[in-house]
C-alpha positions as CSV (number, residue, x, y, z in Angstrom):
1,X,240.1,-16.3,46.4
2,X,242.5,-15.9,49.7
3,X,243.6,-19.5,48.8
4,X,244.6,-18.9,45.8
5,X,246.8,-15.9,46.7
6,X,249.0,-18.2,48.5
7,X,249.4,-20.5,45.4
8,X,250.0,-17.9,42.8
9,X,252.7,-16.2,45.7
10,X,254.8,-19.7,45.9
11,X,254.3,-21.3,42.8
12,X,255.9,-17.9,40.7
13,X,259.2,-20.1,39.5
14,X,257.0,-23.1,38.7
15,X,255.1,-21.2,36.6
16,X,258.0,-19.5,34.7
17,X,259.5,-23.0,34.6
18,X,256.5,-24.2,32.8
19,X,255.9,-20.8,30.2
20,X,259.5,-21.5,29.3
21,X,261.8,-18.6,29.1
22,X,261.2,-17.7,25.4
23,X,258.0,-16.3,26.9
24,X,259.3,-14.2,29.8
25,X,262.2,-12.9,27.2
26,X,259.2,-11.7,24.9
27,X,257.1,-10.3,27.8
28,X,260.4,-8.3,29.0
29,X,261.6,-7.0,25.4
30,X,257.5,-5.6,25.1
31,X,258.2,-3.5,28.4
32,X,261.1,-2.6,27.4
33,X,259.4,-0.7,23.9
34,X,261.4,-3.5,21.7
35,X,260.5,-6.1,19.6
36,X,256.6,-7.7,19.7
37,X,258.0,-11.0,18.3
38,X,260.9,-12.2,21.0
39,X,262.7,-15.5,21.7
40,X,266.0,-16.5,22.6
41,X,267.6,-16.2,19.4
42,X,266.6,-12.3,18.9
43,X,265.8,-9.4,21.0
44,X,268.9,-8.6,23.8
45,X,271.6,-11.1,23.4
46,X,272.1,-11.1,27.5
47,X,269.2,-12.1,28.1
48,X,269.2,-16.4,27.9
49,X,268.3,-19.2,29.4
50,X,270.7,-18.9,31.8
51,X,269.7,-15.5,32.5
52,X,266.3,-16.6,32.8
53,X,266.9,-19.3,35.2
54,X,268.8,-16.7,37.4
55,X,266.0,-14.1,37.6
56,X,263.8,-17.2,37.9
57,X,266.1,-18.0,41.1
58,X,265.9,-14.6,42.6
59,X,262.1,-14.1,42.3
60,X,261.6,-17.4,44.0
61,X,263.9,-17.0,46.8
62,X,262.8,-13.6,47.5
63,X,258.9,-14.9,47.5
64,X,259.9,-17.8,49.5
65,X,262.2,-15.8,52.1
66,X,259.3,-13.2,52.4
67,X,257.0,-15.6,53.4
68,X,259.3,-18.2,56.0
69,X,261.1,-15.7,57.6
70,X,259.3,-12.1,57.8
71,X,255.7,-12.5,57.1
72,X,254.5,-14.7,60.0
73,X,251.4,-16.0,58.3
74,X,252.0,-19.3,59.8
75,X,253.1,-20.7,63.3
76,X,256.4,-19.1,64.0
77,X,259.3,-20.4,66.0
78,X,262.9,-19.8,67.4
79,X,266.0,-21.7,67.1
80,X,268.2,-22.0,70.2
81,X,270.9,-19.3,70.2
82,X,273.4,-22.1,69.9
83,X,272.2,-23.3,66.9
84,X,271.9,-20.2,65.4
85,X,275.6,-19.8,66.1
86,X,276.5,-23.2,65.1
87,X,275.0,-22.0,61.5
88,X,276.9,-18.5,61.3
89,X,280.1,-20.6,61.9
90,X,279.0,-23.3,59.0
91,X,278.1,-20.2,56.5
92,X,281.7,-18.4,57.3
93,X,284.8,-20.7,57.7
94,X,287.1,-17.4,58.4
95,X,285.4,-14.6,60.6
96,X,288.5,-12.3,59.8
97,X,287.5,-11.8,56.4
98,X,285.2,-9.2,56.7
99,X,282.4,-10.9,55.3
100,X,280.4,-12.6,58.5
101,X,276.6,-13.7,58.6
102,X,274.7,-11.4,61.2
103,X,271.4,-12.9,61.8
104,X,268.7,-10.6,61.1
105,X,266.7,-9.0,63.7
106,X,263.3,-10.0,64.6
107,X,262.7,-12.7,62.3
108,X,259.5,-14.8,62.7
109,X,260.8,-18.4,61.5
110,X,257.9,-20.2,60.1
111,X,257.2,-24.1,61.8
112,X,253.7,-24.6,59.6
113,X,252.3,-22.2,57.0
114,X,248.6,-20.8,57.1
115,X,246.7,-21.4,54.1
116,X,246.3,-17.8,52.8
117,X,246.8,-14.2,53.4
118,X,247.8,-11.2,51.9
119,X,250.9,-10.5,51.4
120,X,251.4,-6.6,52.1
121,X,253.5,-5.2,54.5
122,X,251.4,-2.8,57.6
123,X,254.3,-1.0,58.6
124,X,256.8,1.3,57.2
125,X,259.0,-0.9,56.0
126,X,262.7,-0.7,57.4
127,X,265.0,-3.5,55.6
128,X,266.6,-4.1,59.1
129,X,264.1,-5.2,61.1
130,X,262.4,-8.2,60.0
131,X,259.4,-7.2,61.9
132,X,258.7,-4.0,59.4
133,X,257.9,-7.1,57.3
134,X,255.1,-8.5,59.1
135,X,251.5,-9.1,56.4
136,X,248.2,-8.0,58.1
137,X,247.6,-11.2,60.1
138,X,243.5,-9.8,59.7
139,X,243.9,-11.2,56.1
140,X,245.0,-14.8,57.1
141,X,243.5,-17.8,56.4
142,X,245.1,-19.4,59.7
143,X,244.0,-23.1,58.4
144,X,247.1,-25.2,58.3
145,X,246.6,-27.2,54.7
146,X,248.6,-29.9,53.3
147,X,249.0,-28.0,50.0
148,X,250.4,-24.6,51.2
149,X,252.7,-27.1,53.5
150,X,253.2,-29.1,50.3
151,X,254.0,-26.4,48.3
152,X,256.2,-24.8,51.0
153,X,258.3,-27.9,52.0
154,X,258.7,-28.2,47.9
155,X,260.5,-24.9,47.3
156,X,262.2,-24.8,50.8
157,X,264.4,-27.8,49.5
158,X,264.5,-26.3,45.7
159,X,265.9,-23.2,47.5
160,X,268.1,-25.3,49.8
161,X,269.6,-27.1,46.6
162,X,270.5,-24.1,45.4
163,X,272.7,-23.0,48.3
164,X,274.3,-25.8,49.3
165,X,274.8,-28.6,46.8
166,X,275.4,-25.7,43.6
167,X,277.0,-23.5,45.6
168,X,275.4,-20.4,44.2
169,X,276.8,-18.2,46.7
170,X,280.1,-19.7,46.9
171,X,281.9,-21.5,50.3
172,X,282.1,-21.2,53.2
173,X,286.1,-20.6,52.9
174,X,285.2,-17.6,50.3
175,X,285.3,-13.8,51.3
176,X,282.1,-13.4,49.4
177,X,278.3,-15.2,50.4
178,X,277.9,-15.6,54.3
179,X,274.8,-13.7,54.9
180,X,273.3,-15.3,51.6
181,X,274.7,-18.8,53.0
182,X,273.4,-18.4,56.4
183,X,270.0,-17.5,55.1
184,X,269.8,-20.4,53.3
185,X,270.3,-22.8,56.2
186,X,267.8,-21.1,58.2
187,X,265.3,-21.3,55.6
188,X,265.9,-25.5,55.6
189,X,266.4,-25.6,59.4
């Protein structure tokens, strides 16, 4: 059962990838009271493939972050203040513009990934401090697998893509995207 948490947590997007979006269009026109019957070609007009793949995006990065950066259900580590400089300077080519990356306090930088746990948070949660956003480390399964490694490592360089090669959150020359930029390169560090 706790394995399986861990699966169902990471693979989200690869599951939406698979239903196809006609599906999640239909499932999010029944909430909203409309149609039964829903695909891309009825229902809200917004609300595409493209759309799809964007909320897609966001769900995934948001399980994904949770997990590697705030959870610490896994072996947690560091990086050297100097890299971690050297990586707010790559996310923001021009300090001056009012739009620097500020690394986030407390973070707990996951090395290796435990095979389960459950993933609520035991303290009042403060969006701040990374460590508000600790799981209950009771509920771990602290067994380091190759599949919740596997399937880590998998969507750490899906996410990774994302930032860097499609430029979802623009330059580093823009006046827009640092923090999101910075994120991302501490998530593939």
């Amino acid at each position: 059962m706790k394995r399986s948490i861990i699966m169902i947590f990471l693979g989200a997007v690869v599951v939406l990838s698979f239903i196809g979006c006609q599906s999640f269009t239909a499932n999010r026109a029944n909430k909203a009271g409309k149609a039964t019957n829903v695909n891309l070609k009825a229902g809200n007009a917004e609300f595409n493939g493209t759309a799809a793949e964007e909320e897609g995006y966001w769900y995934s990065r948001y399980n994904l972050g949770n997990l590697v950066m705030r959870s610490e259900m896994g072996e947690a580590f560091m990086p050297e203040k100097s890299m971690v400089k050297a990586m707010v300077k790559m996310a923001d080519a021009d300090p001056a513009d009012g739009d620097t990356a500020v690394p986030p306090t407390n973070a707990a930088l996951l090395s290796t990934v435990y095979a389960s746990g459950d993933p609520h948070y035991i303290t009042k949660f403060n969006p701040a401090d990374y460590k508000t956003q600790r799981w209950d480390a009771a509920t771990f399964d602290t067994t380091v697998t190759s599949q919740a490694l596997g399937w880590t490592i998998i969507k750490e360089t899906e996410w990774g893509k994302q930032f860097h090669v499609d430029e979802h959150f623009g330059k580093p020359q823009d006046d827009f995207g640092a923090q999101w930029r910075f994120a991302g390169l501490v998530l593939v560090a």
